[in-house]
TIFI-665022 format. One line per field, with one value per residue (C-alpha): y, z, x; residue number from 1. Coordinates in pm, 1 decimal. Example, Ala and Ser with C-alpha at 12.3 -4.5 7.8 and 13.67 -1.06 7.14 Angstrom:
py <- [-450.0 / -106.0];
pz <- [780.0 / 714.0];
px <- [1230.0 / 1367.0];
rodo <- [1 / 2];
This chain:
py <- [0.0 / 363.6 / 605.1 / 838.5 / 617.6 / 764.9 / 1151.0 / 1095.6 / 897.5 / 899.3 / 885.7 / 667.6 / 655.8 / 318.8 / 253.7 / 107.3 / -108.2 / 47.3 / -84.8 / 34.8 / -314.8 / -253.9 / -296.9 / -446.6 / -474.2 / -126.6 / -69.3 / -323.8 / -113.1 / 211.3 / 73.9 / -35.9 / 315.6 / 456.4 / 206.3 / 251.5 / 624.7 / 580.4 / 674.6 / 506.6 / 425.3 / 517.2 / 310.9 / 400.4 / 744.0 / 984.8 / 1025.1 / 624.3 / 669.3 / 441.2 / 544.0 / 465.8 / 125.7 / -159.9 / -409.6 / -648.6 / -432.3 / -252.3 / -625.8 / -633.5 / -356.0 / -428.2 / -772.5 / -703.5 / -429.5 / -598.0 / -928.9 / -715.0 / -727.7 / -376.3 / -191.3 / 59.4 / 70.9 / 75.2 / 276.7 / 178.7 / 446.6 / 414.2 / 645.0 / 647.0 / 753.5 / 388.2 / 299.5 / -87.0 / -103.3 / 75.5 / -147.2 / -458.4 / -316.1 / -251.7 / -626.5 / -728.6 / -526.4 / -680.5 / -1006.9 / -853.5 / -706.2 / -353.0 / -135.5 / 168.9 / 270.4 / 645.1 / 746.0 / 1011.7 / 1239.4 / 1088.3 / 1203.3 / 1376.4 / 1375.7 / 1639.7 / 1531.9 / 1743.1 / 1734.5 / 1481.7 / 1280.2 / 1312.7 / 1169.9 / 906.0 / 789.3 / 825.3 / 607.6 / 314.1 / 323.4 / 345.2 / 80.0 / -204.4 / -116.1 / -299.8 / -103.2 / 295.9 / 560.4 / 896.9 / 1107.4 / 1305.0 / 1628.0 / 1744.0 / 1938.8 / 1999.6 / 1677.6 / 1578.4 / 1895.6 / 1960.9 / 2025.6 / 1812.6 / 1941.6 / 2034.6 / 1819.8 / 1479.7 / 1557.9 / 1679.5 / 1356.6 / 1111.0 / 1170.6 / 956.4 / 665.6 / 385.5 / 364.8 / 720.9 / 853.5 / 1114.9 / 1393.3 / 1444.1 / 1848.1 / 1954.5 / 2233.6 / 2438.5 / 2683.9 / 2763.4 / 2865.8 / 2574.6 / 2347.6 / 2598.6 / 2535.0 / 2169.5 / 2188.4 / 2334.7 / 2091.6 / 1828.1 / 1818.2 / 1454.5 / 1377.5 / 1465.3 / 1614.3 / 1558.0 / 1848.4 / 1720.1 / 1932.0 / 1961.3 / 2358.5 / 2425.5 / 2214.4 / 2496.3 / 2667.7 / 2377.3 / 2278.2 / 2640.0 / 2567.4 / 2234.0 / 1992.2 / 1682.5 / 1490.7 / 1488.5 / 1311.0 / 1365.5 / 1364.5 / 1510.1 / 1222.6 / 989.2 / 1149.5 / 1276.3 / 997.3 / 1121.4 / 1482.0 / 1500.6 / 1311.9 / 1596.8 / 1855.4 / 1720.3 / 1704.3 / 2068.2 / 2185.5 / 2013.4 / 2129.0 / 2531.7 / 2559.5 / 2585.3 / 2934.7 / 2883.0 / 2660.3 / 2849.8 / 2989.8 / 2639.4 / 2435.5 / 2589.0 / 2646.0 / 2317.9 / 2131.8 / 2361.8 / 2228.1 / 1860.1 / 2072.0 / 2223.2 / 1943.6 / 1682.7 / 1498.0 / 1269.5 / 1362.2 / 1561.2 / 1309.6 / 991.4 / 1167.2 / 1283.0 / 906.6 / 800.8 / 1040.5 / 985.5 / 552.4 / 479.9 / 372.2 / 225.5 / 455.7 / 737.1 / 547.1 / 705.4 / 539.5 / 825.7 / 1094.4 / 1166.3 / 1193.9 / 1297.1 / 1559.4 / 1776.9 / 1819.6 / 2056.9 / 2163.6 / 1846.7 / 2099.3 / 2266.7 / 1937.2 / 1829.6 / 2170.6 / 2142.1 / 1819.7 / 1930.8 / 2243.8 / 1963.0 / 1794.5 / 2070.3 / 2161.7 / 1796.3 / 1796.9 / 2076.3 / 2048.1 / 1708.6];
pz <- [0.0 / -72.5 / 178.5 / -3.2 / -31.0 / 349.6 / 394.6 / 793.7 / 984.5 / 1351.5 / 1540.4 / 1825.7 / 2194.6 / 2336.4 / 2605.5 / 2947.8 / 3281.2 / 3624.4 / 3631.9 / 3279.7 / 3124.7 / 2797.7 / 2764.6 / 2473.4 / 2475.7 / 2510.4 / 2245.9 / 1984.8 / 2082.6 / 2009.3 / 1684.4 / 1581.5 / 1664.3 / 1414.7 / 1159.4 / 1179.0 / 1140.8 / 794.9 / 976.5 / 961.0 / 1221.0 / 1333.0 / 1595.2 / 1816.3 / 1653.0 / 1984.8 / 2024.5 / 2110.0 / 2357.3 / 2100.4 / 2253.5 / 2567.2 / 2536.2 / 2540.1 / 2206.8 / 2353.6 / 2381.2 / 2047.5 / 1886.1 / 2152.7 / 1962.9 / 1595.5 / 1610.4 / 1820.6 / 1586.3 / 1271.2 / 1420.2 / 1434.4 / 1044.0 / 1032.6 / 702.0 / 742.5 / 724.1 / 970.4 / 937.7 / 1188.5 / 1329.9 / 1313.8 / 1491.4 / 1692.8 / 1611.9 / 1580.9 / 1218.6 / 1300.6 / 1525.4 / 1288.2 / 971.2 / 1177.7 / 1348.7 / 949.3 / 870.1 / 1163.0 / 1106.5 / 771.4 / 916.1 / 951.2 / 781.7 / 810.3 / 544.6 / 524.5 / 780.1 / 899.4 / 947.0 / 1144.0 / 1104.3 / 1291.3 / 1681.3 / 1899.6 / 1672.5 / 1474.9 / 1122.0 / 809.2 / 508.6 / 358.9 / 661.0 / 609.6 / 316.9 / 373.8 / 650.1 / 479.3 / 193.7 / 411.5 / 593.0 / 226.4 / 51.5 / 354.4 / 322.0 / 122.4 / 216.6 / 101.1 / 378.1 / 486.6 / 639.8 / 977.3 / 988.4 / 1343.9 / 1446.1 / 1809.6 / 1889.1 / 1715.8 / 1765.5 / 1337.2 / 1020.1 / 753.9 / 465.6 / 159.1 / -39.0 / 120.2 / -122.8 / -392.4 / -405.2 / -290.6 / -428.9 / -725.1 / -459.2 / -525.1 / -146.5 / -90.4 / -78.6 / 166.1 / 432.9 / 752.3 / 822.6 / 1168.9 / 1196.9 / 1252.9 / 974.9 / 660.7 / 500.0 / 563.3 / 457.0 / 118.8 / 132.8 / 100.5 / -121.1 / -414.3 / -303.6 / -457.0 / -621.7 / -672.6 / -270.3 / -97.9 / 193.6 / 547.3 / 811.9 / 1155.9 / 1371.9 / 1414.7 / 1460.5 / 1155.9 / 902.7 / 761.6 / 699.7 / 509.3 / 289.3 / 169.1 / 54.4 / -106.0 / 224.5 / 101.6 / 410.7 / 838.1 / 1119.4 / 1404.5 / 1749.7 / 1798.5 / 1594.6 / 1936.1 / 2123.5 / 1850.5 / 1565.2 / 1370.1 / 1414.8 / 1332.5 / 989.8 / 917.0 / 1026.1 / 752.2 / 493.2 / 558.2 / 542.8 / 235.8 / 84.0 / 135.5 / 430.7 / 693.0 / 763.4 / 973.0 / 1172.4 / 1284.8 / 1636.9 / 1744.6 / 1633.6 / 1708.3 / 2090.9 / 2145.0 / 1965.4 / 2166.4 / 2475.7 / 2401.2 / 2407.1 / 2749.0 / 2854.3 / 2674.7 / 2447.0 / 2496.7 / 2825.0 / 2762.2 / 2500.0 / 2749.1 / 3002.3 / 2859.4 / 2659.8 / 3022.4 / 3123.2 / 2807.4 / 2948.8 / 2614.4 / 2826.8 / 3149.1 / 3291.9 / 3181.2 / 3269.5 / 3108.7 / 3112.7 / 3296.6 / 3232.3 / 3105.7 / 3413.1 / 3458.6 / 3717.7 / 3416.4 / 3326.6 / 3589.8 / 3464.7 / 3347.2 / 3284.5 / 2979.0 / 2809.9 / 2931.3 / 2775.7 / 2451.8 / 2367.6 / 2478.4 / 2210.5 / 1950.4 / 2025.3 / 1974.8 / 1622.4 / 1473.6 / 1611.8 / 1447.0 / 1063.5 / 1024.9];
px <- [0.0 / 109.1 / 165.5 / 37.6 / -313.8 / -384.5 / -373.1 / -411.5 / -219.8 / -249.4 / 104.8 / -55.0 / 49.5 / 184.2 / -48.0 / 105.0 / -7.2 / 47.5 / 371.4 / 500.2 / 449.4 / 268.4 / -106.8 / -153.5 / -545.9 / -566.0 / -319.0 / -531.6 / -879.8 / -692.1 / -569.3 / -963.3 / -1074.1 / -816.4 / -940.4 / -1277.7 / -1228.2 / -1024.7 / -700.4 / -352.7 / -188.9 / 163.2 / 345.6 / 702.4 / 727.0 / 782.4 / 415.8 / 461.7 / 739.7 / 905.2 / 1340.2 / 1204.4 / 1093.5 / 1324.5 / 1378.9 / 1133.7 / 869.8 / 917.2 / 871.3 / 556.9 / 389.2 / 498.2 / 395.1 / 44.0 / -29.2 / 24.7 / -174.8 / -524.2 / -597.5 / -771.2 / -792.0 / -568.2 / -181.7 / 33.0 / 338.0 / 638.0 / 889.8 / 1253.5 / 1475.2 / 1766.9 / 2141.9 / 2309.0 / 2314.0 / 2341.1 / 2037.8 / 1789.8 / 1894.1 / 1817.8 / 1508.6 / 1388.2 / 1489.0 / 1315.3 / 1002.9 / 962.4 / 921.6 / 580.8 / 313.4 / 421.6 / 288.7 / 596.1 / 835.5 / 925.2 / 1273.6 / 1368.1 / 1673.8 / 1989.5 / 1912.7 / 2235.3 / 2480.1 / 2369.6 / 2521.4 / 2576.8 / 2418.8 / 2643.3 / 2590.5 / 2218.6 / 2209.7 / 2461.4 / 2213.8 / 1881.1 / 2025.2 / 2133.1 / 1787.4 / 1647.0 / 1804.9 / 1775.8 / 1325.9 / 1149.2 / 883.9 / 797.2 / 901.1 / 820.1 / 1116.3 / 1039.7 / 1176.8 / 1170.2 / 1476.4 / 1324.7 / 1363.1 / 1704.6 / 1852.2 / 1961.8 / 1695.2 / 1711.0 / 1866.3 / 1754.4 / 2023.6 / 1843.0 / 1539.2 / 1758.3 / 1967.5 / 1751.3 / 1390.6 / 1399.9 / 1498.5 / 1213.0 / 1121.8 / 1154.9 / 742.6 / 686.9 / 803.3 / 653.0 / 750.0 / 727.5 / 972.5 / 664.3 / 808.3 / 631.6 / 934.9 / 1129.0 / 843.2 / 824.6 / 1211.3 / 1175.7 / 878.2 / 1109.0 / 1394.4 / 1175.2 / 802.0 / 779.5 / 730.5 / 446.2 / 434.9 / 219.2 / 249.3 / 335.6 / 199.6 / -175.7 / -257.6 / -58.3 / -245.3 / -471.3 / -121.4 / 43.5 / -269.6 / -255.5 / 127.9 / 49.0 / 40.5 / -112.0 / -123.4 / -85.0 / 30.2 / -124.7 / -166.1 / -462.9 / -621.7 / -571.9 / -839.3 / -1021.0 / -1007.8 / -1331.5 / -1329.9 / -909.3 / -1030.3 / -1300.7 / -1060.6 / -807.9 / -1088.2 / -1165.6 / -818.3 / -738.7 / -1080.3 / -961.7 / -1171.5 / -902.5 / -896.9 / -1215.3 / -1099.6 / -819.0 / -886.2 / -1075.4 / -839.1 / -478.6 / -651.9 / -772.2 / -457.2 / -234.0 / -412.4 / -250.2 / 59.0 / 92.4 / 303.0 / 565.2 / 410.1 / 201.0 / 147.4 / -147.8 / -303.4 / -235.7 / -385.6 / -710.6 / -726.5 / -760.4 / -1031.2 / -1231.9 / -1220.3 / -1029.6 / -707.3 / -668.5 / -363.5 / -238.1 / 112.8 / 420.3 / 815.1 / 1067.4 / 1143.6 / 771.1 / 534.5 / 156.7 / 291.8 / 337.6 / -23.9 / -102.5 / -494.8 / -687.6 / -974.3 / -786.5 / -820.3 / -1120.8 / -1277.9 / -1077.3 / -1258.4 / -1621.5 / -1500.3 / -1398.6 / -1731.2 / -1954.7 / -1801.9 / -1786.6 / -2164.0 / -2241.5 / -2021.1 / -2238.2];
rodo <- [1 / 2 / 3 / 4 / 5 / 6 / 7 / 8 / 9 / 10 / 11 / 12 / 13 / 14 / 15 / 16 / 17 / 18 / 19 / 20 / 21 / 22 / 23 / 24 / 25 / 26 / 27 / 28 / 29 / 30 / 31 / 32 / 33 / 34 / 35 / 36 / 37 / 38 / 39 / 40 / 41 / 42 / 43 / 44 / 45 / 46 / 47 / 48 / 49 / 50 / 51 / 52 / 53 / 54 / 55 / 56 / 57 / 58 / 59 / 60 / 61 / 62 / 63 / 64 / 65 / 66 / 67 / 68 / 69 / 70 / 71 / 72 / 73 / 74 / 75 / 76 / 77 / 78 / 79 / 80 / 81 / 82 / 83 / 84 / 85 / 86 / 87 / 88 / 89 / 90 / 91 / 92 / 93 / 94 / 95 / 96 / 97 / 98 / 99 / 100 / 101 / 102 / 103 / 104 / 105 / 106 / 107 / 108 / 109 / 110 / 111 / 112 / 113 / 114 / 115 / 116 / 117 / 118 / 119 / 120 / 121 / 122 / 123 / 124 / 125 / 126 / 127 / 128 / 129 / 130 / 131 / 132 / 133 / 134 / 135 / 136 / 137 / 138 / 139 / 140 / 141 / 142 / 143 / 144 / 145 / 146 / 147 / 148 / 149 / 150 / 151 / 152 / 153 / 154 / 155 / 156 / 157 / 158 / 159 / 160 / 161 / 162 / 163 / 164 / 165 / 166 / 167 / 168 / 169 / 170 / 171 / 172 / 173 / 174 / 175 / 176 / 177 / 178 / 179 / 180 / 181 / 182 / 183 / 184 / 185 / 186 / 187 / 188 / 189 / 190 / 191 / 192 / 193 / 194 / 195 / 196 / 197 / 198 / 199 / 200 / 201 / 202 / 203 / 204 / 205 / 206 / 207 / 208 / 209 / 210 / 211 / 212 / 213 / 214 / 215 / 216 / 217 / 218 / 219 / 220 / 221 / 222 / 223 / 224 / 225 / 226 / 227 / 228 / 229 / 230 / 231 / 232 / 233 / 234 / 235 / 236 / 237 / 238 / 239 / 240 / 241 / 242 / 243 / 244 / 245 / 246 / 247 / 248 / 249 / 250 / 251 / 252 / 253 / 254 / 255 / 256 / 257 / 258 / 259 / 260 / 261 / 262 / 263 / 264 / 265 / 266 / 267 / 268 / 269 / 270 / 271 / 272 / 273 / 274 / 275 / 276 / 277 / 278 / 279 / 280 / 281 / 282 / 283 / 284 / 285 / 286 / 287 / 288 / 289 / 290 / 291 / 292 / 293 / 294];
């Protein structure tokens, strides 16, 4: 299956017992509420806590997710800064049936741009499986450059960008770098923005707690009607954003009764959502306008 097949994919939490073990029922009825709302799923991307699980539980997740036989695909994350580990995590995860992988610029060591692309080839050439490149230089502390899409576009397994340098300009940067990929925003509140400059796609986070109403959102903001959507949106995503992510999201998922525990692994703690009300109000807010656009 393309990527490009799915415009939303949701970058899913990794839901956790008491005592950090995973919960893996929890995870599977998350997974069916993405699929019955059209919406792809993303596993282990930093939404999913995936560097702070251990191997054992990664292969927990990949192989309980790809067990469930929904109808959507399910995208895997690969990210780290050890070369060796993510090729045989990729071999590994193709043991499976793992629709497309997303590989993350190197974390730490801050490469170059010939180091970039160095590294995006390797991941590239050991998938046998189409990918989507995450560009988020808050986490990994360097952009990607502009040369990866120049050189490596017309690689057969290279399908898609995931922006989230919250920057228009660098996402118009990238856009002329190549016009063959398409492009999914990676942050929520800016999606109106990004349709408007040729944004074909999102990953979301918002789309965990609100699976349907994310999906409508999208269709709006590809459909030029963004611009309304604005001040509702951008407050009510920002309210998943007053603490690390996915603090916020795990902890309204377990007010809403979707997850048992809000449980997160160190250093991630519930301690940092100070005002459950803020996100308690931002999905009665998301309520009343999906109620109402029907």
């Amino acid at each position: 299956m393309s990527i490009t097949e799915t415009q939303l994919y949701t970058a899913l939490v990794t839901p956790m017992q008491e005592n950090g073990d995973l919960h893996l029922d929890d995870m599977a009825s998350l997974i069916h509420r993405q699929s019955e709302a059209g919406n792809g799923v993303l596993v282990l991307g930093s939404t999913g806590e995936g560097l702070a699980l251990s191997l054992e539980d990664k292969k927990q997740v990949v192989k309980t997710a790809t067990s469930l036989n929904v109808d959507v695909p399910i995208m895997v994350g690969v990210g780290g800064f050890n070369l060796r580990e993510q090729l045989e995590w990729i071999e590994y995860c193709q043991e499976f049936d793992v629709d497309s992988f997303l590989l993350v610029t190197p974390l730490y060591a801050k490469p170059g741009a010939k180091g970039q692309v160095q590294w995006f080839q390797s991941l590239l050439d050991a998938s046998d499986k189409p990918c989507m490149l995450y560009n988020v230089p808050s986490r990994t502390g360097v952009k990607m450059s502009p040369l990866v899409l120049e050189e490596l576009s017309g690689h057969p397994n290279f399908s898609a960008v995931k922006e989230a340098s919250g920057s228009i300009d660098d996402f118009l940067t990238y856009r002329k770098s190549s016009s063959d990929i398409a492009f999914y925003s990676g942050d929520d509140g800016m999606m109106p923005f990004f349709a408007m400059a040729g944004c074909e796609g999102l990953v979301s986070v918002a789309s965990n707690v609100w699976p349907e109403e994310t999906h409508r959102y999208l269709d709006w903001c590809l459909d030029g009607r963004g611009p309304e959507l604005l001040p509702l949106w951008q407050e009510c995503a920002g309210a998943l954003f007053k603490g690390p992510n996915p603090v916020p999201v795990k902890v309204l998922l377990e007010e809403k009764g979707w997850i048992n525990t809000a449980t997160l692994h160190p250093p991630l703690t519930t301690e940092d959502v100070e005002d459950v009300s803020l996100l308690k109000n931002a999905d009665n807010m998301v309520q009343r306008w999906y109620q109402k656009s029907e």
